[in-house]
MIPAPA-184195 format. One record per residue (C-alpha): residue number from 1; x, y, z. Coordinates in steps of 0.05 Angstrom, whole numbers, plus 5000, padded with zeros to 4 digits. Each point is the difference from the previous one (the first is absolute). Example, Ala and Ser with C-alpha at 12.3 -4.5 7.8 and 13.67 -1.06 7.14 Angstrom:
BEGIN
+-----+------+------+------+
!   i !   px !   py !   pz !
+-----+------+------+------+
!   1 ! 5246 ! 4910 ! 5156 !
!   2 ! 5027 ! 5069 ! 4987 !
+-----+------+------+------+
END
This chain:
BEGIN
+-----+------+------+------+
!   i !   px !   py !   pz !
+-----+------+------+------+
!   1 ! 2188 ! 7589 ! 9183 !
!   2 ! 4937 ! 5019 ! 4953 !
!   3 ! 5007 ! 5063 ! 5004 !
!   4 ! 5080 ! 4999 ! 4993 !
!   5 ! 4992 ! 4962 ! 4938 !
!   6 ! 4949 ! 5052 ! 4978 !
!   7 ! 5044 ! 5056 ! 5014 !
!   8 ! 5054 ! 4974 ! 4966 !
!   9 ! 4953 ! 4980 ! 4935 !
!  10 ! 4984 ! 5074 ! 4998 !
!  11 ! 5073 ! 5023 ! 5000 !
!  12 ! 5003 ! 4951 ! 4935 !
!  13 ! 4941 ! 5032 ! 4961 !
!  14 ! 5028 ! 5072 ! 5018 !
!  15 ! 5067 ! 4983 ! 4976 !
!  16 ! 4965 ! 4982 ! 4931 !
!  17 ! 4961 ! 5056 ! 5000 !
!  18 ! 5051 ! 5051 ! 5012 !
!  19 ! 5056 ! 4970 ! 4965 !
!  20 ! 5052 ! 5035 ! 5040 !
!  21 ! 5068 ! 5026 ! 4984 !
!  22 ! 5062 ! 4961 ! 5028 !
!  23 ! 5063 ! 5035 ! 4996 !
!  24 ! 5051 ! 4941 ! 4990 !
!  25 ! 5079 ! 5017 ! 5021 !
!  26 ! 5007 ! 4921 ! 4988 !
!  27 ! 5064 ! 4961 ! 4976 !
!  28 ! 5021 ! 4978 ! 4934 !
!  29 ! 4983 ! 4938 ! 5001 !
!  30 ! 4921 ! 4997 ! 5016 !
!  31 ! 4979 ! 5070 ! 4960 !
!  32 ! 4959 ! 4958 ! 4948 !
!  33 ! 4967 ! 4946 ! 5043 !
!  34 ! 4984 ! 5055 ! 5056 !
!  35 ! 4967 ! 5054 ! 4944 !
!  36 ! 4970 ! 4935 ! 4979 !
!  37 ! 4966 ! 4978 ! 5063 !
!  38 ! 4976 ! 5067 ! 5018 !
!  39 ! 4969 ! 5018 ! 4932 !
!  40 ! 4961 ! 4924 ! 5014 !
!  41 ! 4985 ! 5022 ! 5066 !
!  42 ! 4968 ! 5061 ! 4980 !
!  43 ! 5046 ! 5056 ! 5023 !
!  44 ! 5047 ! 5044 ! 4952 !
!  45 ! 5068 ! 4988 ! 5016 !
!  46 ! 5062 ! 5050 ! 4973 !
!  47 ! 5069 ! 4994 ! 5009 !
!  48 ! 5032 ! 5066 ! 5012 !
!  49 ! 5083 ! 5001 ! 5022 !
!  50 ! 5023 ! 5063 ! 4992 !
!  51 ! 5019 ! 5052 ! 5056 !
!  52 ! 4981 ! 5061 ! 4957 !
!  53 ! 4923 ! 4965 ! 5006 !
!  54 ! 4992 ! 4951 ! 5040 !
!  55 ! 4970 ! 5056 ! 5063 !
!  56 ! 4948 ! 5021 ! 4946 !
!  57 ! 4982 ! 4926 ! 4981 !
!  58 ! 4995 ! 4987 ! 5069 !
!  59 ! 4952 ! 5057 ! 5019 !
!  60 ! 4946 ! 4975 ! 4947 !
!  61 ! 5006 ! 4933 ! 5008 !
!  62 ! 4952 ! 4954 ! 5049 !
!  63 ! 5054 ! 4965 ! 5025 !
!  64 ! 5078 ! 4997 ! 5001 !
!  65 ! 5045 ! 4935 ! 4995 !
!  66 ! 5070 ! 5004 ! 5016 !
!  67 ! 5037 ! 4931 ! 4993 !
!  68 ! 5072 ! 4984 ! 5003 !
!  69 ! 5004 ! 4940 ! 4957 !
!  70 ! 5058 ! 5035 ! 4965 !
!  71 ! 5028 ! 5051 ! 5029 !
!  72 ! 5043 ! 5061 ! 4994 !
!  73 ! 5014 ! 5057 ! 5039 !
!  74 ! 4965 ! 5041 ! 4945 !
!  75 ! 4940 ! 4968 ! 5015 !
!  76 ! 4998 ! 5010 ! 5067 !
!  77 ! 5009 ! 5077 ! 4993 !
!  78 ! 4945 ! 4997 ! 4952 !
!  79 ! 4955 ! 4960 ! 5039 !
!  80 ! 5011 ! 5040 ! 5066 !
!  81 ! 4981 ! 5057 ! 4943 !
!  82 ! 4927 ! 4962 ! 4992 !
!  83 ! 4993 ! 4975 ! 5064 !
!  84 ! 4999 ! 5077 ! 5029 !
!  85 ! 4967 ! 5023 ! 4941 !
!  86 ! 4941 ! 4944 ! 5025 !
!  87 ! 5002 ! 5017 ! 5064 !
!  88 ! 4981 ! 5074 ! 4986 !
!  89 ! 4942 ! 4985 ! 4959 !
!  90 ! 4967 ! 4946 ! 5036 !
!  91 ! 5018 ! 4939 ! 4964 !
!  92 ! 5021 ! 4933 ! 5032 !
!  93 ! 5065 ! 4978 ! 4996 !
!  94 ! 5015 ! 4920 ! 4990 !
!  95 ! 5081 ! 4974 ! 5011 !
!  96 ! 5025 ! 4930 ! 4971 !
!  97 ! 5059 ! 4990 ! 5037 !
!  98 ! 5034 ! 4954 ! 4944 !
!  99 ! 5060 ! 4959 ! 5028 !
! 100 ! 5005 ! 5041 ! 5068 !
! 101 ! 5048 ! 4963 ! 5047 !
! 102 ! 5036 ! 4977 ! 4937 !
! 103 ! 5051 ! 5058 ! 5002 !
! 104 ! 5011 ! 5051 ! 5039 !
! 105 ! 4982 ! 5051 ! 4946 !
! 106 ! 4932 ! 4973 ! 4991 !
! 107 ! 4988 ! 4999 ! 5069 !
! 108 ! 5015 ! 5072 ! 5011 !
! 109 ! 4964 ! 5017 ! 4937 !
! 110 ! 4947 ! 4984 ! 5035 !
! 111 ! 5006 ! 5023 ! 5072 !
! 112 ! 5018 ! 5067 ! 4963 !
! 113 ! 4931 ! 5003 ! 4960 !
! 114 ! 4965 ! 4981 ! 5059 !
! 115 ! 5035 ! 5055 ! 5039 !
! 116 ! 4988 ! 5052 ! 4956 !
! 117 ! 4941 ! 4985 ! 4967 !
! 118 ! 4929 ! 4979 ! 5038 !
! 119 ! 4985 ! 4927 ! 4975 !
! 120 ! 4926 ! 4988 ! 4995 !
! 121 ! 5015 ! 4922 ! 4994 !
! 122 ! 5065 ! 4955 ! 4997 !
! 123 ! 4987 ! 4926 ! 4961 !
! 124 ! 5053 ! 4950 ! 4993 !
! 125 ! 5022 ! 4930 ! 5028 !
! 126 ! 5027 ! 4979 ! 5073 !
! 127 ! 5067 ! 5014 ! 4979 !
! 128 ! 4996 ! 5061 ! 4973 !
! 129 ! 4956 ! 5031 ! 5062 !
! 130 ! 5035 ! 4972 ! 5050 !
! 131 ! 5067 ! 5032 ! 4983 !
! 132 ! 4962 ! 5071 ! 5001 !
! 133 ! 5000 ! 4987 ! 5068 !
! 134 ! 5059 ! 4979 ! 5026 !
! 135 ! 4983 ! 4926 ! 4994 !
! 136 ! 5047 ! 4948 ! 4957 !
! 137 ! 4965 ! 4948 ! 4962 !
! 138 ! 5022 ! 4952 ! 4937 !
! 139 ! 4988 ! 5039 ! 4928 !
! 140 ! 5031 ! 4976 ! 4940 !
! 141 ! 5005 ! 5055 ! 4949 !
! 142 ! 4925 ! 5035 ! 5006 !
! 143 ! 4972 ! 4929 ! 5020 !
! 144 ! 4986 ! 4982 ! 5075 !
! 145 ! 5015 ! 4950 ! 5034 !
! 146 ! 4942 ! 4953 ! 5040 !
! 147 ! 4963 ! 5025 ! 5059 !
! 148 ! 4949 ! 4988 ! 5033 !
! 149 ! 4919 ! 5027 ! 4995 !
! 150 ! 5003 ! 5014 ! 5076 !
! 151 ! 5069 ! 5038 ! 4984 !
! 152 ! 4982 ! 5036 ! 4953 !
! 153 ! 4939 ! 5035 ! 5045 !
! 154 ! 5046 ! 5021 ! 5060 !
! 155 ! 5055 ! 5026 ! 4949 !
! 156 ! 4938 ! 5037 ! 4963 !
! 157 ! 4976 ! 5029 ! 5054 !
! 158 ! 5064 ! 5019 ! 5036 !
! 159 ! 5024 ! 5032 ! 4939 !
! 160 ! 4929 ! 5043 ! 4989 !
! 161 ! 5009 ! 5026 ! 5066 !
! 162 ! 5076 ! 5011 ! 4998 !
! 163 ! 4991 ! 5032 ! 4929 !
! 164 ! 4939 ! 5035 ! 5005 !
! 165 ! 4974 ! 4968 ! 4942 !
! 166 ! 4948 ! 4948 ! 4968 !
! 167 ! 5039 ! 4939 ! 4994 !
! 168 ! 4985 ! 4942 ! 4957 !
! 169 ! 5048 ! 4940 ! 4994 !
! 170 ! 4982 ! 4953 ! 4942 !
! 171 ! 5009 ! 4927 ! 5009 !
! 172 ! 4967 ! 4929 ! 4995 !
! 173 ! 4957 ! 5042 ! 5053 !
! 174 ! 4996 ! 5072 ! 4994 !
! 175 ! 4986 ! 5050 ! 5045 !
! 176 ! 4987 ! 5080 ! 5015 !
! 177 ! 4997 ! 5038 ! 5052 !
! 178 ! 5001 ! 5074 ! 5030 !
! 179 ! 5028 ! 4977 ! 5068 !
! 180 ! 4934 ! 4997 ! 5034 !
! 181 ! 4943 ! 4971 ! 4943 !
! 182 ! 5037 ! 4927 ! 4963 !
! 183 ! 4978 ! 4953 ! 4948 !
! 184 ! 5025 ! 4943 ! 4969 !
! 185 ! 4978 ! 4982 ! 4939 !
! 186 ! 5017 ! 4933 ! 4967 !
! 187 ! 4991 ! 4976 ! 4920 !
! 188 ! 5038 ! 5014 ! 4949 !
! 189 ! 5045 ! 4940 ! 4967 !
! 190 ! 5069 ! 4974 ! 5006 !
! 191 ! 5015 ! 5020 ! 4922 !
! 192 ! 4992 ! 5075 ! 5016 !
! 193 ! 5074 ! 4984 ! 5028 !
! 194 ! 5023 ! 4980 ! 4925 !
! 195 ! 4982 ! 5060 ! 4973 !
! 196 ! 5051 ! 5066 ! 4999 !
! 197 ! 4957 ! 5063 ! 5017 !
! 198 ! 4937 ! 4959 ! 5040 !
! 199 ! 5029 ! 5037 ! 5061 !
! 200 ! 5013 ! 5066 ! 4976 !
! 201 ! 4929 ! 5006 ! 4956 !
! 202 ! 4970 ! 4977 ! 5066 !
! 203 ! 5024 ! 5068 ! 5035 !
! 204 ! 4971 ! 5035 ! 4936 !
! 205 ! 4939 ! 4964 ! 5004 !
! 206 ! 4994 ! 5026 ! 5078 !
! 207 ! 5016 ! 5071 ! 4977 !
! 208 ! 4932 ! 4996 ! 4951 !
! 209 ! 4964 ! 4971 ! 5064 !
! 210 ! 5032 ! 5055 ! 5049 !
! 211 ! 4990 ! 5054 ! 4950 !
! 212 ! 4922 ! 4991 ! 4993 !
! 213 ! 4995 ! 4991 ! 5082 !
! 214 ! 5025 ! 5038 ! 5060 !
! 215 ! 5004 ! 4933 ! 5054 !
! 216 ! 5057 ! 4969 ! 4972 !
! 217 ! 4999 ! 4948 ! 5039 !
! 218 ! 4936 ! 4978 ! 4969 !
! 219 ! 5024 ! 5024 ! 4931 !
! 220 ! 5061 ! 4955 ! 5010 !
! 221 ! 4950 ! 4944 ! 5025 !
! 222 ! 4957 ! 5004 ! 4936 !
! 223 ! 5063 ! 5004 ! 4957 !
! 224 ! 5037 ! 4940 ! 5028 !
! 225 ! 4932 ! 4961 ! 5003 !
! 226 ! 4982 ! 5010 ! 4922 !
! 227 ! 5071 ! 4996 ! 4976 !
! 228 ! 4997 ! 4930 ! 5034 !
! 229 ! 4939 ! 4982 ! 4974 !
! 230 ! 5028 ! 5015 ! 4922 !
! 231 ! 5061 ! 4959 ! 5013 !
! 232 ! 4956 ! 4937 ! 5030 !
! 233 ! 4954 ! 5007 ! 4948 !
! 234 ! 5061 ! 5007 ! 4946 !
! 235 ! 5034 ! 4933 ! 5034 !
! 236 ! 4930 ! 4962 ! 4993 !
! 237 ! 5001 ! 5021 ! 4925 !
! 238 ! 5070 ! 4972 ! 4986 !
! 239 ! 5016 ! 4955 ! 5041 !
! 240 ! 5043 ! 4951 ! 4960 !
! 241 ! 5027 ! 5054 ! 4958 !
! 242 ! 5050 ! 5041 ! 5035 !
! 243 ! 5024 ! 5074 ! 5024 !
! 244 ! 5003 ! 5031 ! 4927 !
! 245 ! 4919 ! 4972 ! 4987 !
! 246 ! 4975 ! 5026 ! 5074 !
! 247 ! 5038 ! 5062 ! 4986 !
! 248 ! 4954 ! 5017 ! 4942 !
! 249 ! 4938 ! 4964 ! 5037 !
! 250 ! 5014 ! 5052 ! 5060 !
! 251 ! 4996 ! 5062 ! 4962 !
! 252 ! 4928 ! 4970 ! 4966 !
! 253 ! 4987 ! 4983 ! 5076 !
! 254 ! 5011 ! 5075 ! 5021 !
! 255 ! 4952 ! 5021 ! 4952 !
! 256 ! 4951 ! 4963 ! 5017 !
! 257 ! 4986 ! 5015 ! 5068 !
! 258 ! 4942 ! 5012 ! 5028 !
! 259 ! 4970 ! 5021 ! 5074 !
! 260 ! 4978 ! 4917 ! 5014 !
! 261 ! 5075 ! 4978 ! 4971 !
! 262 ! 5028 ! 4987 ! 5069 !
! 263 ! 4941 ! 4947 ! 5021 !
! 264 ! 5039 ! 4926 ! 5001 !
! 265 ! 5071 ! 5036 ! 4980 !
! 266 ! 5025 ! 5038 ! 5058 !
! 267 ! 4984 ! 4997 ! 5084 !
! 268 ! 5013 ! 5062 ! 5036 !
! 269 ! 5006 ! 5006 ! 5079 !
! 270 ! 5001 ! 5054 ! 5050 !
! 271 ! 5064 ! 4988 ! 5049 !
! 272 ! 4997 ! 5035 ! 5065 !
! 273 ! 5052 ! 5046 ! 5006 !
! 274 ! 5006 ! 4984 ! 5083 !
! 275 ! 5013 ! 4933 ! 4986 !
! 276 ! 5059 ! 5013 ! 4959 !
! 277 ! 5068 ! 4997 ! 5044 !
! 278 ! 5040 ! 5047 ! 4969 !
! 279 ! 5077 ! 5016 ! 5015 !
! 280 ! 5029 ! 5068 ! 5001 !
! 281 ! 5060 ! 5012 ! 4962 !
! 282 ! 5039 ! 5074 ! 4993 !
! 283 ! 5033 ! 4985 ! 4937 !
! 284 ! 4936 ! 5031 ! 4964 !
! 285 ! 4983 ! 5059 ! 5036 !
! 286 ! 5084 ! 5017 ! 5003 !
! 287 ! 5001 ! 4993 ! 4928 !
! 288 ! 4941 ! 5046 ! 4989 !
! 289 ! 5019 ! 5055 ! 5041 !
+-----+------+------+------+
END
């Protein structure tokens, strides 16, 4: 685990150093707080909508965001825009499947972008992965329902495979996987759930870390691990004083990291891929085709 941790230090410092470009396609509601985080992280986030540039945005960019947190079908002909435009030039492609299973049209939103565009990484809750592929579980609006940590890695993996993608599900427990390397990685705080955007900057955050190295799953490793390790460190800081205080703590916490931030704040674990019973469902690969 030594080296692990040292590897994923390393992705830290070169994200600093090379202060990469996120192109954001990002909803309404968390602009701000994710430009915010980023800038505190030490990438260079822009927000760029329209179809008429969004292809050469994308092209220049380290790494592209598309999120569905509100949605149009506008949007989703300009992000299928970017996402090909990425794809041509190299540059990883990160989806937030906002709200997917809570209607049909965001659920198709999303099978359609990951049909037609090559996902480098999907991040989002239980809920929201599971109904990519084919399986029902409770969401209420863009929150999930509970689940399980032991859940959560069979419907991770089974949905990296039956994707093709890097998968990470966020949760009290969060894990990432390709379908044959898988982490969990557990820290973070409860209060991160009383705060609109935590999820959404966390894909942005992942899209610094993805576009500075080329093994995503160890990019999304370091990226969940110090995003955890703000918010524990935010939740020590105000702990009697409430979402709107450990808001501002967690953007001060994001700044300063540093490669030895993880030690006491966040456990990561190899899970064995062959240990995982996974389930095969159609639904996915149907949709898909």
């Amino acid at each position: 685990m030594c080296n692990l941790e040292n590897e994923i230090s390393a992705i830290l410092t070169k994200v600093q150093k090379v202060k990469p470009l996120v192109h954001n396609m990002t909803n309404v509601v968390v602009t701000n707080f994710t430009a915010n985080g980023l800038y505190a992280l030490g990438a260079s986030p822009v927000m760029a909508y329209a179809p008429e540039e969004v292809g050469d945005m994308a092209k220049i960019a380290g790494a592209l965001v598309l999120n569905l947190g509100t949605l149009s079908s506008e949007q989703v002909e300009a992000m299928i825009i970017a996402g090909l435009s990425a794809n041509a030039h190299g540059v990883p492609v990160l989806l937030d499947p906002v709200g997917a299973g809570a209607t049909k049209f965001r659920t198709e939103s999303a099978l359609r972008i990951l049909r037609e565009v090559k996902v480098s990484m999907l991040r989002g809750n239980a809920a929201e992965i599971a109904h990519l592929v084919g399986e029902a579980r409770e969401i209420k609006g863009v929150d999930a329902g509970a689940s399980g940590p032991d859940e959560n890695t069979e419907l991770a993996v089974r949905a990296a495979q039956e994707l093709n993608t890097v998968v990470a599900i966020t949760g009290v427990e969060d894990v990432i996987t390709d379908g044959i390397t898988c982490r969990t990685i557990r820290g973070g705080d409860a209060l991160l759930t009383q705060v609109t955007g935590a999820g959404c900057l966390l894909t942005s955050v992942l899209g610094a870390f993805a576009a500075v190295e080329k093994d995503l799953v160890l990019a999304g490793t370091a990226g969940l691990a110090f995003y955890g390790a703000a918010a524990s460190r935010a939740a020590e800081r105000t702990a009697t004083l409430g979402p709107g205080s450990f808001q501002v703590a967690f953007l001060d916490e994001l700044a300063k990291l540093h490669p030895h931030s993880l030690k006491g704040q966040v456990a990561v674990s190899e899970v064995p891929v062959a240990l995982i019973s996974t389930s095969t469902s159609s639904s996915a690969g149907d949709a898909l085709r």
